[in-house]
N, CA, C and O of each residue as an XYZ file, in Angstrom:
228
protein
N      12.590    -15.677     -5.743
C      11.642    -15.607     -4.653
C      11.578    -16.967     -3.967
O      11.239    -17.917     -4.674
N      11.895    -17.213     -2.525
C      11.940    -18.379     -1.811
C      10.544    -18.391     -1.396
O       9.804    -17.407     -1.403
N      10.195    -19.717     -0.987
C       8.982    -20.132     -0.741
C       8.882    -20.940      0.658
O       9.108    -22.141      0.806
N       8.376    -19.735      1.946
C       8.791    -19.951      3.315
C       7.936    -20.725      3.777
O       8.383    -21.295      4.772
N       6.737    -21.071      3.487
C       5.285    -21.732      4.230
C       5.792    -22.656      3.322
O       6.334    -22.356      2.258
N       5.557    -24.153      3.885
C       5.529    -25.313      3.414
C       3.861    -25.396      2.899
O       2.832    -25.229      3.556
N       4.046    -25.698      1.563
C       2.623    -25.798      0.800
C       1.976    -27.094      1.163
O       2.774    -28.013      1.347
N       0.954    -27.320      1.280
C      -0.205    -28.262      1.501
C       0.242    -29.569      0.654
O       0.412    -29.362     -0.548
N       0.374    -30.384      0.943
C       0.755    -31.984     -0.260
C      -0.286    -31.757     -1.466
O      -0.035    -31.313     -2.586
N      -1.735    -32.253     -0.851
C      -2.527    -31.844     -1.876
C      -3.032    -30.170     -2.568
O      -4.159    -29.676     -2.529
N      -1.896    -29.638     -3.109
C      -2.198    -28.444     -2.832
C      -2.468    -28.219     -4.995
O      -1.493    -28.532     -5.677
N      -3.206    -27.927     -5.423
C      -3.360    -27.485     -6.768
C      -2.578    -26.313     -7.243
O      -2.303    -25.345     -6.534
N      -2.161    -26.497     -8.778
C      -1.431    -25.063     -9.366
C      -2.158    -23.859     -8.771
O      -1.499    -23.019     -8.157
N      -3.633    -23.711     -8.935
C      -3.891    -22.295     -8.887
C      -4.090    -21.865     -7.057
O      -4.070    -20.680     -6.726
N      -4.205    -22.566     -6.399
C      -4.578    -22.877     -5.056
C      -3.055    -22.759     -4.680
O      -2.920    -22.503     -3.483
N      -1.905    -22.871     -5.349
C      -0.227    -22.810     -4.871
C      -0.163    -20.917     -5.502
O       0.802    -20.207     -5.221
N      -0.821    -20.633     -5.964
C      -0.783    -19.125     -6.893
C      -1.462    -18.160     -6.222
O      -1.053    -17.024     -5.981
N      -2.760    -18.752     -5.853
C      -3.513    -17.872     -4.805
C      -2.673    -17.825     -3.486
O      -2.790    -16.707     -2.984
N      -2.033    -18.480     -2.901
C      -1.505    -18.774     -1.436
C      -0.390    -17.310     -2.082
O      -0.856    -16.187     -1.890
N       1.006    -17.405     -2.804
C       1.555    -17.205     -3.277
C       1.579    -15.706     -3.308
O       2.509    -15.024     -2.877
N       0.414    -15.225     -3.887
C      -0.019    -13.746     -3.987
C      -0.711    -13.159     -3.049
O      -0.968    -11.955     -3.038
N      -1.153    -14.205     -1.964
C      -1.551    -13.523     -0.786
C      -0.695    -13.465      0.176
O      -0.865    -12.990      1.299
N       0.700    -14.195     -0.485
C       1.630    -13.644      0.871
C       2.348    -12.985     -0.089
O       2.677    -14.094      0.331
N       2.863    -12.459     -0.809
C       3.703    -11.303     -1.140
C       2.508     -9.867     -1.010
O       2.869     -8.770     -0.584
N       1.428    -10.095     -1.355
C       0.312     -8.553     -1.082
C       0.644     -8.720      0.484
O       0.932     -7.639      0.997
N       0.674     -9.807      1.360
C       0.934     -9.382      3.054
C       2.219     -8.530      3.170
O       2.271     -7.485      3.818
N       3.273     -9.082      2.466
C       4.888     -8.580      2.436
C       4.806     -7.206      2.322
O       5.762     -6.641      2.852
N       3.620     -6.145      1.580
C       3.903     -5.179      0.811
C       4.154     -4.292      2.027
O       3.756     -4.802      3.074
N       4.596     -3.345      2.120
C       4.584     -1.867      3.058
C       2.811     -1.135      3.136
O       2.297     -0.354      2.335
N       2.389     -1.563      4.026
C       1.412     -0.968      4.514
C       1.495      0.630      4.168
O       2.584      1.156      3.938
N       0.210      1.399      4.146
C       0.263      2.912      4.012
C       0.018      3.279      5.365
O      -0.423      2.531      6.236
N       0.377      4.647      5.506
C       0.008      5.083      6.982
C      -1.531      5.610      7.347
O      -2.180      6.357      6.615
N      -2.058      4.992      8.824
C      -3.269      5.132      8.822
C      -3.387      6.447      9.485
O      -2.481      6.875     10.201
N      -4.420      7.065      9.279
C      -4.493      8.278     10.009
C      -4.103      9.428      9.533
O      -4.131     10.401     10.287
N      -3.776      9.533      8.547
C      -2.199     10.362      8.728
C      -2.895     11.697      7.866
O      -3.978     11.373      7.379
N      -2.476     13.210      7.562
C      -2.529     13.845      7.080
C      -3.708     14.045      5.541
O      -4.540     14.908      5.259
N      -3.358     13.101      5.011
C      -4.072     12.478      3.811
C      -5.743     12.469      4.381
O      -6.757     13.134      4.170
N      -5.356     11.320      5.202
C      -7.006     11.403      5.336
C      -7.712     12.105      6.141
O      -8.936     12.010      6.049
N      -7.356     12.641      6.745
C      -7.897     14.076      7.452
C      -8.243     15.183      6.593
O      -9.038     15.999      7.061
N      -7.724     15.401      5.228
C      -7.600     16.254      4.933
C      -9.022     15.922      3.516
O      -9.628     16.807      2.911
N      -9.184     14.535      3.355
C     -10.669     13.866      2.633
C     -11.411     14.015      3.244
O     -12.507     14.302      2.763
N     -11.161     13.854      5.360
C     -12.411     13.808      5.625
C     -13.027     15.366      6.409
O     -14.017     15.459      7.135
N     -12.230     16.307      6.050
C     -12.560     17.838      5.848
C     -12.940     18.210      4.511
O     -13.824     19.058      4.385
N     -12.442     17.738      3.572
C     -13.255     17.880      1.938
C     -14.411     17.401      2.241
O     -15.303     18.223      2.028
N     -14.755     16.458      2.632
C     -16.127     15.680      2.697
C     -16.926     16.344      3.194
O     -17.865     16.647      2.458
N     -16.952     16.825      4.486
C     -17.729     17.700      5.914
C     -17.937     18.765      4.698
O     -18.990     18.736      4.060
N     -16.985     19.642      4.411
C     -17.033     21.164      4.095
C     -18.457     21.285      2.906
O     -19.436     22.027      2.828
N     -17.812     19.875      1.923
C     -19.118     19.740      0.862
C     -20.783     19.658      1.215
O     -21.731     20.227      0.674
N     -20.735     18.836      2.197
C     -21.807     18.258      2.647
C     -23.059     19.132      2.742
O     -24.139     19.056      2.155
N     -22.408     20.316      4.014
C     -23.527     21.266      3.853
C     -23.991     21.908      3.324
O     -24.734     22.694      3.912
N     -23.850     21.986      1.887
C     -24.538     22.648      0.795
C     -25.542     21.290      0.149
O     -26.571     21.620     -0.440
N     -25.270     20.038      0.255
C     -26.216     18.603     -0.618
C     -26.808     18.114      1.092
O     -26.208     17.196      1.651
N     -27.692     18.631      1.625
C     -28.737     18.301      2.287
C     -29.409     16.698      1.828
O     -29.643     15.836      2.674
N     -29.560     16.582      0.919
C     -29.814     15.297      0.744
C     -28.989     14.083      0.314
O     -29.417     13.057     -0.214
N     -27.678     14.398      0.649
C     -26.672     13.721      0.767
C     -25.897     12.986      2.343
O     -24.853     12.335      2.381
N     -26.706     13.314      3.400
C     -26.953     12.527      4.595
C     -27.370     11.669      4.860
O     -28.415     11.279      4.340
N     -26.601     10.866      5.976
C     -26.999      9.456      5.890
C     -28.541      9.091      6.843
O     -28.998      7.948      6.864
């Protein structure tokens, strides 16, 4: 694994680890927004709802 951002001079082990893991979690493949999936939670959700009346916001 190459290391593309030039790190800070004063930069600490765990402060070089945190940087580190917040750019490979950036690298990862995003999920798709919108998409099928969640349409289909936020029709589970609705359908439940109207039976728990006191489950409104």
């Amino acid at each position: 694994m190459t290391d593309e951002t030039p790190p800070p001079e004063n930069e600490t082990p765990i402060q070089r680890a945190l940087r580190l893991k917040a750019e490979k979690l950036a690298a990862r493949p995003k999920p798709p927004r919108g998409g099928k999936f969640q349409r289909e939670q936020a029709a589970a959700a609705r359908s439940s709802s109207k039976s728990k009346p006191w489950m409104t916001r």
